[in-house]
C-alpha positions, 0 to 999 in steps of 0.5 A, a space after each residue: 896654874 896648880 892642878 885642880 885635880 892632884 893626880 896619884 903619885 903612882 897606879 895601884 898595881 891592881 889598877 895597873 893590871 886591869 887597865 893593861 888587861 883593857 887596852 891590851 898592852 901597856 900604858 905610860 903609867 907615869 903620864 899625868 893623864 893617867 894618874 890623873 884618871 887614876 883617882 876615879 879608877 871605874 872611870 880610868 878603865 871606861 876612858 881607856 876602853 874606848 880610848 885603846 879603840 881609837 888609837 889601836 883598832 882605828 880605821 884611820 891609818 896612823 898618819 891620818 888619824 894623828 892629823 886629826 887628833 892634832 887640829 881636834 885638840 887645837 881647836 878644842 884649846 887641849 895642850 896637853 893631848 896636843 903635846 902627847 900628839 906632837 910627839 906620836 905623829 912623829 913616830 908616825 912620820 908626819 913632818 912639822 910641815 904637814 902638821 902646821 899646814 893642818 893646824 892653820 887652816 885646813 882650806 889653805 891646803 889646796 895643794 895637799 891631799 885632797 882626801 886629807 883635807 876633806 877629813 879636816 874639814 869635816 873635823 871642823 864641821 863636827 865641832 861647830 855644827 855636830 854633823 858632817 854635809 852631804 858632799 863631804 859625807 860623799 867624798 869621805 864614804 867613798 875614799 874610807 869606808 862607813 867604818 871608817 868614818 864612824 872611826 873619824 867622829 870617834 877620834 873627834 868626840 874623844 878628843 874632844 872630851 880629852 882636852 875638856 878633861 885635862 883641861 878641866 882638871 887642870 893636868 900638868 904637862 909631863 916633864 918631857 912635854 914642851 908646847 909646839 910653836 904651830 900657827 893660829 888656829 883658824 877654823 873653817 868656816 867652807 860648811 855646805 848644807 845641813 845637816 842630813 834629813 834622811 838615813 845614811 847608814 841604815 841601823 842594823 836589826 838585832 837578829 843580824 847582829 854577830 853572835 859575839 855581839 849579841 852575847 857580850 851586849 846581852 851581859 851589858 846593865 842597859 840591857 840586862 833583863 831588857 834585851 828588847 831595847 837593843 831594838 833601837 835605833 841607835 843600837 842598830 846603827 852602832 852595830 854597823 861598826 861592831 869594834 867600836 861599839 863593843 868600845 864604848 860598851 863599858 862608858 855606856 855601863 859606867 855611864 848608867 850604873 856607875 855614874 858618881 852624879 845622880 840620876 836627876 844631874 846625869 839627865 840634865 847634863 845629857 839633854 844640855 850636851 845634847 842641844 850643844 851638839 843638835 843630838 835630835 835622837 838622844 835629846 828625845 830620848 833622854 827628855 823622855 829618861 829625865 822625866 822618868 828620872 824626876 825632871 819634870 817640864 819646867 826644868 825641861 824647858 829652862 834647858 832649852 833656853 840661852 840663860 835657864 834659871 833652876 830652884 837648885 843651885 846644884 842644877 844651875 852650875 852643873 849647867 853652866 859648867 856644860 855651856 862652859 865646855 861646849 864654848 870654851 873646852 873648860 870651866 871657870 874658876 869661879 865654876 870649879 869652886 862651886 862646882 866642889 862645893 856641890 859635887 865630889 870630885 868624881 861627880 865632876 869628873 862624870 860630869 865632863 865625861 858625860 858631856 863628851 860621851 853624848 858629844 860621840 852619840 849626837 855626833 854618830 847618829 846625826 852623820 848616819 842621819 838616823 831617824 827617830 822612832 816615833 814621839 811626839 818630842 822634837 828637838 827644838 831651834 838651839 836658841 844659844 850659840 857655840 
């Protein structure tokens, strides 16, 4: 299998620099998911921001964490994440035991740590159903904290993202690499309740934000010149968890400002990643962005349909790459050629790493149950399946 995506044959010192800056230390340089990332440099240095998050200022002790990582990126099919993982879960002292009773199916670890094995439920829960019920909310909010909950569906949604990513792109395992002999993933399928139809997690007023928070968002380019819109609930509830959210600051401006899709194919891939993920609160908001954005209903509607059909091509197969994403982790051959021959490929690169980022925001602001302002949109019945 060639690479679609040939990574850099080393990182631009420059680059280097940067990205050590942003994470805070030093980086494997010589892995393939970073010269790969490399190509598109804007989007290395936003990855590695919210990524130096996950792995370095997680809530999740680094057992857990590691746990978590492994079943996400098996279900999600990711061998390259998974191989890296493998390795630093061992560092972390978590045997090949633990490992391949977590990666089977978490539900025949009745003996094992009971919180362990709410967590790895929950993982599952969010990858196929984009929340996180009642009971398990209850059990994890009282054993970890908000925060670090908030560090759970942060772990899965990047996890996520980086298995579509290097799937996607086709990424070599590195020389060292090799893939674990673990059992079948079973996922589980013990999900109670539903999603939650009141607040968990109350979003905090921006007056009540830090100081430090307020100033470094006010610089951000969804708020500059509009500091009124940190008002939103969506905000509110991110500044319950201030690390993170300052995180994922820098995907949200690269996201806005830097994104190599247009406007009109960035919308589109946001309300589609949204109905895959049941993300009621930015679907609405972003049907509202997208028709600011020249999509008028018609093409709203289609994306509300199990086979929509579009006027564009380009609109047709950036669709159907997201479909291919949410269901298998990756998109077709067939898909990737069409895809460059529409598309830069730093256009499809954006285009996996807006699905997945939005796969963050449905997934945090559905366990917070956070309600949405007052509209008339509503997220409708997803009428296709995972």
């Amino acid at each position: 299998m060639s690479q679609r995506i040939k990574p850099v044959a080393s990182i631009d010192a420059n680059l280097l620099e940067r990205a050590e800056l942003t994470v805070g230390g030093p980086i494997r340089s010589e892995a393939n998911v970073y010269r790969t990332l490399a190509t598109y440099p804007q989007l290395l240095l936003a990855w590695l921001s919210w990524g130096s998050h996950v792995l370095r200022s997680n809530g999740l002790d680094a057992q857990l964490r590691e746990l978590v990582i492994l079943r996400t990126t098996l279900v999600c099919g990711g061998q390259y994440p998974l191989t890296q993982h493998v390795r630093i879960a061992h560092e972390c002292g978590v045997t090949d035991e633990e490992i391949a009773k977590f990666s089977g199916d978490p539900t025949s670890a009745l003996q094992g740590n009971k919180s362990h094995r709410t967590v790895m439920l929950s993982v599952d829960q969010l990858l196929h159903r984009g929340h996180i019920d009642d009971r398990r909310w209850n059990e994890l909010t009282e054993s970890l904290g908000v925060e670090a909950v908030f560090d759970l569906v942060s772990t899965v949604a990047f996890y996520r993202l980086a298995s579509w990513m290097l799937n996607t792109c086709q990424t070599a395992l590195d020389p060292e690499q090799t893939i674990p002999d673990l059992p079948s993933v079973k996922v589980s399928r013990v999900f109670e309740g539903t999603a939650p139809d009141s607040q968990r997690v109350p979003p905090i007023p921006v007056e009540r934000w830090s100081n430090q928070l307020q100033d470094e968002t006010a610089s951000w380019p969804r708020f500059t010149g509009r500091p009124d819109l940190r008002n939103a609930r969506v905000y509110g509830t991110l500044a319950n968890h201030e690390t993170l959210f300052t995180a994922i600051g820098p995907a949200m401006g690269h996201l806005l400002v830097g994104n190599a899709l247009d406007d009109f194919l960035r919308e589109i891939v946001i309300v589609r990643s949204c109905l895959h993920d049941r993300g009621a609160y930015p679907f609405r908001q972003h049907v509202r962005i997208a028709a600011e954005s020249g999509v008028d209903q018609p093409t709203i509607m289609e994306l509300a349909s199990k086979n929509p059909s579009f006027r564009s091509a380009d609109e047709q197969v950036v669709v159907k790459a997201v479909d291919e994403l949410h269901r298998e982790s990756s998109v077709t051959d067939n898909t990737w050629d069409e895809l460059v021959r529409r598309l830069s490929t730093d256009a499809i690169m954006d285009m996996v790493f807006t699905a997945g980022f939005y796969g963050l925001i449905s997934f945090v602001l559905n366990v917070s149950g956070t309600q949405l302002e007052p509209g008339t949109v509503e997220l409708a019945p997803r009428p296709f399946d995972k």
